[in-house]
C-alpha positions as CSV (number, residue, x, y, z in Angstrom):
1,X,17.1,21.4,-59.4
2,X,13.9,23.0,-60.4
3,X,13.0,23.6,-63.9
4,X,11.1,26.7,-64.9
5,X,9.0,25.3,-67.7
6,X,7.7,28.1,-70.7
7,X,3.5,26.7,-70.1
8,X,4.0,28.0,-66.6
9,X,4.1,30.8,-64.4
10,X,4.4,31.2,-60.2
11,X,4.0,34.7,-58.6
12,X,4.3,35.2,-55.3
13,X,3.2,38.1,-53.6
14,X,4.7,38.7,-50.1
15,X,4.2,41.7,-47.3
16,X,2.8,41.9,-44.3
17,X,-0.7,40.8,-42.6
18,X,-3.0,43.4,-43.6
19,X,-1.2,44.5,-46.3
20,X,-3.7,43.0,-49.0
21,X,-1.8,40.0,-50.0
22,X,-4.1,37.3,-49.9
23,X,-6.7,39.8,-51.5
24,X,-4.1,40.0,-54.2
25,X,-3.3,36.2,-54.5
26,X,-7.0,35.1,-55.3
27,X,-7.2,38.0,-58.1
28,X,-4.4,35.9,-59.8
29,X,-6.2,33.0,-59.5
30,X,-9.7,34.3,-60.7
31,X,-8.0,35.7,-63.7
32,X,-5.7,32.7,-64.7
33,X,-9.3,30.6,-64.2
34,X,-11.0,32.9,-66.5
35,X,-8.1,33.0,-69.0
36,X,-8.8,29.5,-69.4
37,X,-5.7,28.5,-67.1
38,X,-5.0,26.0,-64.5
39,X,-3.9,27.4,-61.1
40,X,-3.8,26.6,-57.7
41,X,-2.3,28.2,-54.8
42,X,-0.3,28.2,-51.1
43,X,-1.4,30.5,-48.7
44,X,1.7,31.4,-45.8
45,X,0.2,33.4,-43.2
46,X,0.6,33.9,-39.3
47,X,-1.8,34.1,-36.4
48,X,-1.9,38.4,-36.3
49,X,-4.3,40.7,-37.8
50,X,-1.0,43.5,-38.7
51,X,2.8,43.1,-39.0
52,X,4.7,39.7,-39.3
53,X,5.6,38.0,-42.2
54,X,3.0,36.7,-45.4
55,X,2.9,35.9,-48.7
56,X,0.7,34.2,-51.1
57,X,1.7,31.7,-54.1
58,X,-0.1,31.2,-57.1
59,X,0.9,28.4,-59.8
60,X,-0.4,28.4,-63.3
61,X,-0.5,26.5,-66.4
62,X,-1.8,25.2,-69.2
63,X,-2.3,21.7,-67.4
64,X,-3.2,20.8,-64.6
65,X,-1.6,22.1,-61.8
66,X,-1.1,19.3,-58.6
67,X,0.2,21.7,-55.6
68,X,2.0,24.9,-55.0
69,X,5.1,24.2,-56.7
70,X,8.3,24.8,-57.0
71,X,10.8,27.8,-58.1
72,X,9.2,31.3,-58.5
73,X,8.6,33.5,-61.7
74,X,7.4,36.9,-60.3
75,X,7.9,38.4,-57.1
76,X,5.7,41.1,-56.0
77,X,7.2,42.5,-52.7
78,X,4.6,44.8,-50.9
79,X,7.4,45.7,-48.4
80,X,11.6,45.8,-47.9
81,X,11.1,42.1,-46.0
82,X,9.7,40.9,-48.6
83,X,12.2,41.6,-51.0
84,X,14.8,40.6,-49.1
85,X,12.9,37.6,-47.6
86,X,12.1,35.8,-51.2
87,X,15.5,36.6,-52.9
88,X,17.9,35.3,-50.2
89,X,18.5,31.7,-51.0
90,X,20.0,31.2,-47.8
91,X,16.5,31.8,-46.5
92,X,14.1,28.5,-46.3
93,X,9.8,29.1,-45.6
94,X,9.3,26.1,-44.9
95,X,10.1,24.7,-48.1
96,X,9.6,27.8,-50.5
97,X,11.8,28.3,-53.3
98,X,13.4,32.0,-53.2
99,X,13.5,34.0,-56.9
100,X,16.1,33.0,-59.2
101,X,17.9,34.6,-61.9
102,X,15.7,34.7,-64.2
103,X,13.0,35.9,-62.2
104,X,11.5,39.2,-61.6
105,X,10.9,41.2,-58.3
106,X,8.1,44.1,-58.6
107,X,8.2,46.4,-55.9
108,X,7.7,50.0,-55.0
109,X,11.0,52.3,-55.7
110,X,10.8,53.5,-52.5
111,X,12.8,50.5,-51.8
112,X,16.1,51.6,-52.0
113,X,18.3,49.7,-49.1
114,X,18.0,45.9,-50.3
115,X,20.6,43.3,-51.0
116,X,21.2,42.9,-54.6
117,X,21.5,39.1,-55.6
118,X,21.1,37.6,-59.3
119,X,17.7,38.2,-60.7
120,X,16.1,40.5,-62.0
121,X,14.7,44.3,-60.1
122,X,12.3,46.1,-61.6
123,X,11.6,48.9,-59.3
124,X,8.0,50.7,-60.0
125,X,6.4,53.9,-58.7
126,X,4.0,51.5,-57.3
127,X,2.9,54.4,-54.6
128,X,3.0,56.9,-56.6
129,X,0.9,55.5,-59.4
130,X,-1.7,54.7,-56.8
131,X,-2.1,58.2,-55.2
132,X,-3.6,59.4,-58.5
133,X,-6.5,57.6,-58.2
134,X,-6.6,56.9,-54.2
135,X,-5.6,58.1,-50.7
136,X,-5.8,53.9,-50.0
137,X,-2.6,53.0,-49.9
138,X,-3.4,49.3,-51.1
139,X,-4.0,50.1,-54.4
140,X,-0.4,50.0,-55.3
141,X,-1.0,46.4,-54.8
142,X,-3.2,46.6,-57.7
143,X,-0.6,48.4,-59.6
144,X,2.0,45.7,-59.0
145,X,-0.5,43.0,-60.4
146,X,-1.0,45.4,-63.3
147,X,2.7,44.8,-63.7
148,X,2.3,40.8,-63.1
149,X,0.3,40.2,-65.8
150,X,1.6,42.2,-68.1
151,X,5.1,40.1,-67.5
152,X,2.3,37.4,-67.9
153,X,1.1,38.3,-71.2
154,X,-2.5,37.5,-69.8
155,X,-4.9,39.4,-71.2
156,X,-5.7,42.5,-69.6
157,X,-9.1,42.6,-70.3
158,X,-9.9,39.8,-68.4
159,X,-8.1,41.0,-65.3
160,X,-9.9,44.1,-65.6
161,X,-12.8,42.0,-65.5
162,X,-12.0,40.5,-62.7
163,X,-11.5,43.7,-60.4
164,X,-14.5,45.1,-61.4
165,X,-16.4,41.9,-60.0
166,X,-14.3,41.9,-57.2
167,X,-15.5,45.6,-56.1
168,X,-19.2,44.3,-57.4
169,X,-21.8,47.5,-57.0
170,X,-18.9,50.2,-56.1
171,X,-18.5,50.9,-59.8
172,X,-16.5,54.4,-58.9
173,X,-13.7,52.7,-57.4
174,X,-13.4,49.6,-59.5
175,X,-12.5,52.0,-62.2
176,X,-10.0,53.6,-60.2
177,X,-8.9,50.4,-60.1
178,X,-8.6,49.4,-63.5
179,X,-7.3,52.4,-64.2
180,X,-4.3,52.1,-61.7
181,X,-3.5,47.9,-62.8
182,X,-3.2,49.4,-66.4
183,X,-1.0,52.7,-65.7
184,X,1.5,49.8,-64.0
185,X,0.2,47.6,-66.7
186,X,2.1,50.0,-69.3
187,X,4.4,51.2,-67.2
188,X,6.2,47.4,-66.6
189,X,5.6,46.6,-70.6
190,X,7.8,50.7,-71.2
191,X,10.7,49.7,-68.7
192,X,11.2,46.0,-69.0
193,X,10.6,42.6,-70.9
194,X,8.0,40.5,-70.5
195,X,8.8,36.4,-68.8
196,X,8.3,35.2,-72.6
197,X,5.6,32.7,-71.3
198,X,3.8,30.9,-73.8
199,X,-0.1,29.4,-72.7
200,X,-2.6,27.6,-74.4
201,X,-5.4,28.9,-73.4
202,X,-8.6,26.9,-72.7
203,X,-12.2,27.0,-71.7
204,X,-13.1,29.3,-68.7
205,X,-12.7,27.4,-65.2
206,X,-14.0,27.7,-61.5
207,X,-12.0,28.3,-58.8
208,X,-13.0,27.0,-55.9
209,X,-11.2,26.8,-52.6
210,X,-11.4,23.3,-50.1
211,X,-13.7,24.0,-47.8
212,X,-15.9,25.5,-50.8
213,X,-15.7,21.8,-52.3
214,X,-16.9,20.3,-49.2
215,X,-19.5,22.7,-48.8
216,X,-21.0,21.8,-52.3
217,X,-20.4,18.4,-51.8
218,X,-22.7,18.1,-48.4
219,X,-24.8,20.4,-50.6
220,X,-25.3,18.0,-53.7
221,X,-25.5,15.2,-51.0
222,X,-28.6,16.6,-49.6
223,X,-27.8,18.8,-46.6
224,X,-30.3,20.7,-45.2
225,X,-28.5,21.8,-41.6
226,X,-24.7,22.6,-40.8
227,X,-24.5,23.3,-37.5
228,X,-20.8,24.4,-36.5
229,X,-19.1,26.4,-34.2
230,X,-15.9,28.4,-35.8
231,X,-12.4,27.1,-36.0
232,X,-9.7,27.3,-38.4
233,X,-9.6,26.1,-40.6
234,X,-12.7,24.1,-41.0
235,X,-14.6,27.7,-40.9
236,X,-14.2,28.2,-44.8
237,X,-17.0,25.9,-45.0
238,X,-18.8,27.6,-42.4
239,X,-18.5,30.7,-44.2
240,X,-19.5,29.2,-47.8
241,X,-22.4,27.6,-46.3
242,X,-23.9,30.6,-44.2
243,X,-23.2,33.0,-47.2
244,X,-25.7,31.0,-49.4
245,X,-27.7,29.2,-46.8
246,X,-30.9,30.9,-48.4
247,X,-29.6,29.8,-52.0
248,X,-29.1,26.4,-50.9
249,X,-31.8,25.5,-48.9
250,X,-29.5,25.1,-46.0
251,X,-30.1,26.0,-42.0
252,X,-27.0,27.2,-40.8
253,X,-26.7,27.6,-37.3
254,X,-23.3,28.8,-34.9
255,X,-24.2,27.4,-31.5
256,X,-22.3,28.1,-28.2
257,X,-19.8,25.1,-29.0
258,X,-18.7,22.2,-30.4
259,X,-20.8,20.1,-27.5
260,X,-24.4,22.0,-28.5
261,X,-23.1,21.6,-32.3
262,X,-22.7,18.1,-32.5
263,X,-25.5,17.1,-30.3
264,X,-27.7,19.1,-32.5
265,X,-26.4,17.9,-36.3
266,X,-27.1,14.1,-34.0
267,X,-30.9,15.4,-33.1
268,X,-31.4,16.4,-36.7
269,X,-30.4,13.2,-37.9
270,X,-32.5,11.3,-35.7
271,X,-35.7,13.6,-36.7
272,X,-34.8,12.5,-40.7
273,X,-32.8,16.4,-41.5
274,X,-29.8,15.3,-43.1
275,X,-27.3,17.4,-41.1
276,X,-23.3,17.9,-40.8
277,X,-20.8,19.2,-38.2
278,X,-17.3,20.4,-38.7
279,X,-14.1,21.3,-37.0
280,X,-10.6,21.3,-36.0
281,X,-8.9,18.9,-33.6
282,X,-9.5,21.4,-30.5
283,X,-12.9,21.4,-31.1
284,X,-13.3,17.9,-32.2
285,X,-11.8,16.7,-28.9
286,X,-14.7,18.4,-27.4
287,X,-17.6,16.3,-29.6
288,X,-16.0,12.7,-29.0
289,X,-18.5,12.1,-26.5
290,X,-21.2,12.8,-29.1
291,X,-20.0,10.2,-31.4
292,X,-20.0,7.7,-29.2
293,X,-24.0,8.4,-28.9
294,X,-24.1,8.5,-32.8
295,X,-22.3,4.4,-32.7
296,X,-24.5,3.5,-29.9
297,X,-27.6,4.8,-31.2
298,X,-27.2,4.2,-35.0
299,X,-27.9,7.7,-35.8
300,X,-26.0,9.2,-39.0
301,X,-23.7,11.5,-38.6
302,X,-21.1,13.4,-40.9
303,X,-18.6,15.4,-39.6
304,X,-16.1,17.8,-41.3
305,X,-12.8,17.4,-39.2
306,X,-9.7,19.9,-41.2
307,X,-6.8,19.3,-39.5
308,X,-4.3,21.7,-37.9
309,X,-1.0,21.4,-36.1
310,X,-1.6,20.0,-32.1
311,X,-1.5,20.0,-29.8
312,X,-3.6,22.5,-28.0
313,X,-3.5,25.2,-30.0
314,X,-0.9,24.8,-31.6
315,X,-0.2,26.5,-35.0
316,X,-3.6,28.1,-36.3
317,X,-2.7,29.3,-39.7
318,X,-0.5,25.7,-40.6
319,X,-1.4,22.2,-42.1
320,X,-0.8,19.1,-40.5
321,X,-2.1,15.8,-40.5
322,X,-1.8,15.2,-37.3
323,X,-5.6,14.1,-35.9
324,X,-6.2,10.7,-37.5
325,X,-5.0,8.9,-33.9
326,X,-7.8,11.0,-32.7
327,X,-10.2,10.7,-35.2
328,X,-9.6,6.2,-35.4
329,X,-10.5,6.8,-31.5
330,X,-12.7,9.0,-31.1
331,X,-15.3,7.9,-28.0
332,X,-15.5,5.2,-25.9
333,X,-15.9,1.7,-26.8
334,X,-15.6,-0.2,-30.2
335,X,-18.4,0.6,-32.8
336,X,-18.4,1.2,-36.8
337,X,-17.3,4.6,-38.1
338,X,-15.9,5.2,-41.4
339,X,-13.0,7.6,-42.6
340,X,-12.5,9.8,-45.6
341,X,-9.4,11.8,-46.4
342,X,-10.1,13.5,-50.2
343,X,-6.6,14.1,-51.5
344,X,-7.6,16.9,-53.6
345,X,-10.2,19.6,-54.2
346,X,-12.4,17.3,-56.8
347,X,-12.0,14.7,-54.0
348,X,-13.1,16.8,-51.3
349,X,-16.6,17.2,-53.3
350,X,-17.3,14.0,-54.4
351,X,-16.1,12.4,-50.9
352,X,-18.3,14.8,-49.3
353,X,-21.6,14.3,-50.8
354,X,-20.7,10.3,-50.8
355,X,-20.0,10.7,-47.2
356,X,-23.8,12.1,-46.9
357,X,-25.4,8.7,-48.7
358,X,-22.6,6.4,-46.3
359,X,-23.8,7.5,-42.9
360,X,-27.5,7.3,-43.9
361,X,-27.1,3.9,-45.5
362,X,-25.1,2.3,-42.4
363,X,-26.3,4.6,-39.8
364,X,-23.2,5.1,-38.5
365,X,-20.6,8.3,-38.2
366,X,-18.3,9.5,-41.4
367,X,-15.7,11.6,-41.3
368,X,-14.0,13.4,-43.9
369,X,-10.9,14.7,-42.8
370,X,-8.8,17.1,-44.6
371,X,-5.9,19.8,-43.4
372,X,-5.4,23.4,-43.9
373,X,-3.6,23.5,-46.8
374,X,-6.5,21.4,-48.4
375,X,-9.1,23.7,-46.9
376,X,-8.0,26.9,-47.5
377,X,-6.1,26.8,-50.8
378,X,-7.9,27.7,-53.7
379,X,-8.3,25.3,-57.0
380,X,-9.4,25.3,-60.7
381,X,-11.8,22.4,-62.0
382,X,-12.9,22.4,-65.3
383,X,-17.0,21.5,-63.5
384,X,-18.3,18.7,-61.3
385,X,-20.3,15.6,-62.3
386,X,-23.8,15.9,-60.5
387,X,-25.7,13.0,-61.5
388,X,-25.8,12.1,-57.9
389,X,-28.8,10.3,-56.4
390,X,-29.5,10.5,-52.7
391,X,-29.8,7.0,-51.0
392,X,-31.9,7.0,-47.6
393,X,-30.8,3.6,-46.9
394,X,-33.0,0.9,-45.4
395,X,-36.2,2.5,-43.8
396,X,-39.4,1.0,-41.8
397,X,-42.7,0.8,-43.7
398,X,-45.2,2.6,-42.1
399,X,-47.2,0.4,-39.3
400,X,-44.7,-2.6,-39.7
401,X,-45.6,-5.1,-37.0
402,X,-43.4,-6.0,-34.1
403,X,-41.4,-3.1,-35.4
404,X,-37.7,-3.8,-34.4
405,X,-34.8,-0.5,-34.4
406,X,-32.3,-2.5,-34.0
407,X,-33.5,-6.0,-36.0
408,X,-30.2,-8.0,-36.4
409,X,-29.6,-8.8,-40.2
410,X,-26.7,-10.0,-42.1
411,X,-25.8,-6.8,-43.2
412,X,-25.7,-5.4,-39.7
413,X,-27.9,-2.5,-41.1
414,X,-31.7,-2.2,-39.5
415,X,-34.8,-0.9,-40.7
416,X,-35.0,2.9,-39.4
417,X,-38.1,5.0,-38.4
418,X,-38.1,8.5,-38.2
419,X,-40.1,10.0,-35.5
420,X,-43.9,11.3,-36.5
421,X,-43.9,8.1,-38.9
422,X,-47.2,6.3,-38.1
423,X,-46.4,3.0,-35.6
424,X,-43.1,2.1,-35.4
425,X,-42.7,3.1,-31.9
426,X,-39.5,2.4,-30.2
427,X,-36.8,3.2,-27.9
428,X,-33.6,5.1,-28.8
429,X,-31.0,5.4,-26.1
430,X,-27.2,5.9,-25.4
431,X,-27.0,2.7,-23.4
432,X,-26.9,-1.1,-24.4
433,X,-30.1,-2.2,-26.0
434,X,-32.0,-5.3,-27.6
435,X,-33.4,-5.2,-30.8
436,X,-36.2,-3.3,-29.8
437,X,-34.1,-0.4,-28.9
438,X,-34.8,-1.4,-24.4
439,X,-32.1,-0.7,-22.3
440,X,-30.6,-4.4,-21.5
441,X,-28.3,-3.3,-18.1
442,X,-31.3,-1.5,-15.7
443,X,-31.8,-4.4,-13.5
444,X,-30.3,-7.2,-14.7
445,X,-27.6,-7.4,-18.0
446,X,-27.9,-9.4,-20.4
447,X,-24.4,-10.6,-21.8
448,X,-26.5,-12.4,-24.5
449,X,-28.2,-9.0,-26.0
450,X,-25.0,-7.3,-25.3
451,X,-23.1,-9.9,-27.8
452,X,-25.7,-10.0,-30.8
453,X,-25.7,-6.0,-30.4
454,X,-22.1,-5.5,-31.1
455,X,-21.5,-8.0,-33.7
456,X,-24.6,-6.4,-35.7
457,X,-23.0,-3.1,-35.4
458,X,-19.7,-4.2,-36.3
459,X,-20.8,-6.5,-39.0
460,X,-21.9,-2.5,-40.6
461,X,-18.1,-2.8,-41.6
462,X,-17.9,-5.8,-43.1
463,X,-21.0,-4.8,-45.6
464,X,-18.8,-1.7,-46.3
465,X,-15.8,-3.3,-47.0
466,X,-17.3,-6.0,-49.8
467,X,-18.8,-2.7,-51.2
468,X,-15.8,-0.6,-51.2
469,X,-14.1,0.5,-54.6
470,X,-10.8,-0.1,-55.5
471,X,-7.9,1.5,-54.1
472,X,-6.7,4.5,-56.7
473,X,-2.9,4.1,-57.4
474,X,-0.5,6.5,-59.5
475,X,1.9,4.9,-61.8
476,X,1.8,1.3,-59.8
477,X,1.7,-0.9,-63.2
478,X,5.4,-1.3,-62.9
479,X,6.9,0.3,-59.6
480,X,9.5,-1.5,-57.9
481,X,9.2,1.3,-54.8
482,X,6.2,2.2,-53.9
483,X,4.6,5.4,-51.7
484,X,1.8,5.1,-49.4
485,X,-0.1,8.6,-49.6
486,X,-3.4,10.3,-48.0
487,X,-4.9,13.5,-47.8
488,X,-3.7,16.9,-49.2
489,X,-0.1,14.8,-49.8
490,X,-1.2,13.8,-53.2
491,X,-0.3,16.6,-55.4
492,X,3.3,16.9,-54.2
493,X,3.5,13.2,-53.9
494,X,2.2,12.5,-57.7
495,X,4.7,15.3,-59.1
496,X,7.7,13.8,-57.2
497,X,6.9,10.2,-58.8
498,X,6.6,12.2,-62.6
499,X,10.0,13.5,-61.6
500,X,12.0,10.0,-60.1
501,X,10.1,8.6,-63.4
502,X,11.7,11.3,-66.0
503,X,15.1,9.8,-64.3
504,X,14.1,6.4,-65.0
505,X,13.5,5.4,-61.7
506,X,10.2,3.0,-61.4
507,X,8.2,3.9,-58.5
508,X,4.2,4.7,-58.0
509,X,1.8,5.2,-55.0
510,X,-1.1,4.4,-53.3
511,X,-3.4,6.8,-53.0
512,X,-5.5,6.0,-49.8
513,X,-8.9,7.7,-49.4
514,X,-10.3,5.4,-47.1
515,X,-8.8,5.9,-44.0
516,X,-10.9,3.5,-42.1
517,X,-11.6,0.8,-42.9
518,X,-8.7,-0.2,-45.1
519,X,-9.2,-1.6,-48.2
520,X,-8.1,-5.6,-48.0
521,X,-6.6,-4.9,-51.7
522,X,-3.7,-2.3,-49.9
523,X,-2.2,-5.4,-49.1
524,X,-1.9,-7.0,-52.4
525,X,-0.5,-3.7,-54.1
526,X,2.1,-3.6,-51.0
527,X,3.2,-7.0,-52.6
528,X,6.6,-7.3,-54.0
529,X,7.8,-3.9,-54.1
530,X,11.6,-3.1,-53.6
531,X,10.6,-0.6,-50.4
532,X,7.7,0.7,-49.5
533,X,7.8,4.4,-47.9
534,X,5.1,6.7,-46.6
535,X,4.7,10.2,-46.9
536,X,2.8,12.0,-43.6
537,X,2.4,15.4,-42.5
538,X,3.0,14.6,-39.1
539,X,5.6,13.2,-37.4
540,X,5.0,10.1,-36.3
541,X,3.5,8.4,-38.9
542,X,0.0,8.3,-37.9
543,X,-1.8,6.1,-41.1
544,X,1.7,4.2,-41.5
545,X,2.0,2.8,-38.3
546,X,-1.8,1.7,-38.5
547,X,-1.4,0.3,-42.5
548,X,2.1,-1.9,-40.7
549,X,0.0,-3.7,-38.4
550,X,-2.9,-4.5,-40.7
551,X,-0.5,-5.5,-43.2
552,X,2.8,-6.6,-41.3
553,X,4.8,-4.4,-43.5
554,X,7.3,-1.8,-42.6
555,X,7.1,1.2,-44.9
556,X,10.1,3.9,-44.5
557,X,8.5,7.0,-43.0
558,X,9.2,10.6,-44.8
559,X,7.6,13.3,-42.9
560,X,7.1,17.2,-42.6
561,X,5.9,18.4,-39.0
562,X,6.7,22.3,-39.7
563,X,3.5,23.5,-40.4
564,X,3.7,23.9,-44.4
565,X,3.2,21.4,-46.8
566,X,5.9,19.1,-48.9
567,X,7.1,20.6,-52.4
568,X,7.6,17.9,-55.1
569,X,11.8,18.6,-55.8
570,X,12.4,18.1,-51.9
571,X,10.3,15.6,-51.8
572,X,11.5,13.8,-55.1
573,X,15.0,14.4,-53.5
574,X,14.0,12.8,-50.2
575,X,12.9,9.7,-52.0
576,X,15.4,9.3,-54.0
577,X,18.0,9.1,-50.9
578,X,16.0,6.6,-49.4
579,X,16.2,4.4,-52.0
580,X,20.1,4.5,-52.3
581,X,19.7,6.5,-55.6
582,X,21.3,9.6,-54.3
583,X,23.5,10.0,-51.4
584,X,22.2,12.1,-48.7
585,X,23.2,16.3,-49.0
586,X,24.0,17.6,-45.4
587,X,22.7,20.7,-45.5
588,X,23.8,23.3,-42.8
């Protein structure tokens, strides 16, 4: 059952694509961040430019806010579907609650020919407010947000603010604007009460989106060059990037694909430019080559890889976590590479510009994967800590005598030169080599050079691993169940556990950031515990299966394959049935 709590709203505003919607969403969330709120928010869309079905959530409170949440406050419907849509219970998208009775639905009283269920209507002139001040028909979206916030109680003012910045140098019509939001403003506060919400309002906060957070995060880690060619939905950080390329310092370059993208970031590298790739899991597949080159040569790389629903094409506009198979083997052969999956958006920045440092320091690939729903839903953060010092790892002196590339140390990690350094010359090549960087296999091979080169490489991991931090856990102390989490899964994940906990139920999780290598401590926190489950968005259990046969455990596998994310009372539900807590509700 979900509990509407008084520090809290949800709004929802649903129509069709091109009606405005998401346009509308991120105005909430701009003006809850400004208000000194916590929000975050869940963006449902389809793969069309007009018609279909979409709708936009936004959560807000007081304190932090983990996911999308459940149950829904207001309801702005921008069309008949919509109303009907988000009121009919019987109705399930993909996990969404519908509007209960003690919600309210905002929508134009045009509407006339809906089902009435038990919540509360509040039919506005929506239109007709908005043709006194424009022929644009989505400005009664504007009107209905008027509405929102005054069933808010947020101050107007600020959400005034906040249109007027979003129309930036077209003064004229952000007036009109503000002038429409406040006629539906008064017109919702003449005909009908306000949610009786009651906030605590804060210091001003940012919102930022995912693939905004890793953005700034290469950014702060020292990128120079993001080369990239577009695909949802690892083009938000495309987009960031190239819209303040010149602000950053940043080459930004759209090649003709993935191939030309990924070889380029690699020639970058080699030259000393500290440069990053991104994609989805279609256009991934077509860089795997390329990363063999980046193991073989010792090259850093860092690539951006925001899942999607496979295969092919799949689902565009959905989240899935569905790539890490292909990300573990990605490319030919065994060499090092190392895995990041940020659960959240503060993650996603600090990973990020960690992951810049990691693949200079061993010279080898990163990734840092994340999803959809991580990389296109927007966030609040109160700021981001950037004392952050940039580590260039192990580099050749200038002139170093019988200069070795690929000198086998302890570490596994060699002294690199970067081309126009004086000396130093060497050889750099996709094939087997000796320490000097010559090819070992024209003529005749030699097994011995082939044996010290791959142990050196490997041995990368082995440095990584002493230097690895702690896995991060979530109410462990005492759990007798515990859930294996990664990625975008740890909002929903860590509200589920505050929920089995209210209940009295002892159960925690372990949070698990880095994908590859494991951290040998995942085994000792997998130690003694009732049951041991795992939450995926996939469906078969990608980072479970691989964490059972590191460890020889067997956690129970809860997953969501649908395209949308998990919501903490289904989840919490879930988890309680497959504990023996709660017997299992068929549903039809």
């Amino acid at each position: 059952m979900t509990i509407m709590r008084q520090n809290e709203v949800i709004i929802r505003v649903a129509g069709a694509a091109g009606d405005g919607v998401q346009s509308a969403g991120e105005i909430l969330v701009r003006t809850f961040a400004r208000s000194g709120l916590y929000a975050t928010s869940y963006n449902y869309y389809q793969d069309i430019i007009r018609g279909g079905e979409s709708w936009y959530q936004v959560r807000a409170s007081d304190v932090k806010v983990k996911n999308q949440g459940d149950g829904l406050d207001i309801l702005i419907a921008l069309n008949q579907d919509g109303v009907e849509r988000h009121t009919n219970p019987d109705i399930n998208e993909g996990g969404a609650s519908p509007l209960g009775k003690d919600g309210i639905a905002i929508f134009d009283n045009s509407i006339k020919n809906y089902t009435k269920r038990d919540t509360n209507y509040c039919p506005m002139p929506l239109a007709d407010i908005a043709a006194k001040y424009s022929k644009n028909t989505l400005l009664k979206n504007t009107v209905g947000l008027g509405a929102a916030i005054a069933a808010t109680g947020i101050d107007f003012n600020i959400f005034a603010d906040v249109i007027r910045d979003q129309f930036g140098k077209k003064g004229e019509i952000a007036e009109l604007n503000v002038k429409a939001a406040k006629e539906g403003y008064d017109y919702y506060l003449a005909n009908f009460k306000p949610l009786g919400k009651k906030f605590k309002f804060g210091k001003k906060k940012y919102m930022i989106s995912g693939g905004m957070a890793v953005a700034l995060g290469a950014v702060a880690g020292g990128l120079k060059m993001y080369v990239a060619y577009p695909m949802t939905p690892a083009s938000s950080a495309l987009h960031f990037l190239a819209q303040h390329a010149k602000k950053y310092g940043v080459f930004v370059k759209i090649p003709e694909d993935e191939i030309s993208a990924i070889n380029t970031v690699i020639g970058a590298n080699y030259a000393g430019v500290r440069a990053m790739t991104g994609s989805s899991g279609g256009g991934f597949a077509l860089m795997t080559e390329a990363v063999g080159l980046s193991g073989m040569t010792e090259v850093p790389l860092v690539i951006y890889e925001a899942q999607r629903p496979g295969p092919s094409t799949g689902l565009p506009t959905k989240t899935e976590q569905g790539d890490l198979n292909q990300v573990l083997g990605a490319s030919q052969g065994d060499f090092p590479r190392i895995v990041f999956a940020p659960g959240d958006i503060e993650e996603a920045f600090y990973l990020t510009r960690e992951a810049m440092n990691i693949a200079e320091k061993y010279q080898t690939p990163v990734f840092v994967m994340s999803d959809l729903y991580l990389a296109e839903h927007y966030d609040t953060i109160d700021s981001f800590d950037l004392n952050f010092n940039i580590d260039h790892g192990l580099r050749a002196k200038d002139n170093e005598q019988d200069y070795k590339r690929y000198l086998i140390t302890e570490t596994g990690i060699s002294p690199r030169a970067i081309p126009g350094q004086p000396g130093n010359m060497h050889n750099e090549d996709s094939d087997e080599h000796n320490e000097y960087g010559d090819v070992v296999s024209d003529a005749v091979t030699n097994p011995q050079d082939r044996i010290k080169m791959m142990q050196k490489r490997m041995r990368k991991l082995d440095t990584y691993i002493e230097e690895m931090k702690p896995t991060p856990t979530y109410r462990i102390q005492d759990a007798e169940y515990v859930i294996i989490q990664w990625g975008s899964t740890k909002g929903a994940v860590e509200e589920a556990i505050d929920i089995l906990r209210a209940k009295g139920i002892k159960i925690g999780a372990i949070e698990v950031k880095n994908v590859f290598p494991l951290n040998p401590d995942i085994g000792t926190l997998l130690k003694n515990r009732k049951k041991i489950l795992a939450v995926e968005n996939n469906y078969s259990g990608q980072l479970s299966k691989y964490i059972a046969a590191q460890f020889l455990v067997k956690p129970e596998l809860i997953t969501k394959y649908d395209g949308e994310a998990f919501y903490p009372n289904a989840l919490a539900e879930e988890i309680e049935v497959r504990i023996g807590k709660k017997k299992e509700v068929i549903r039809e």
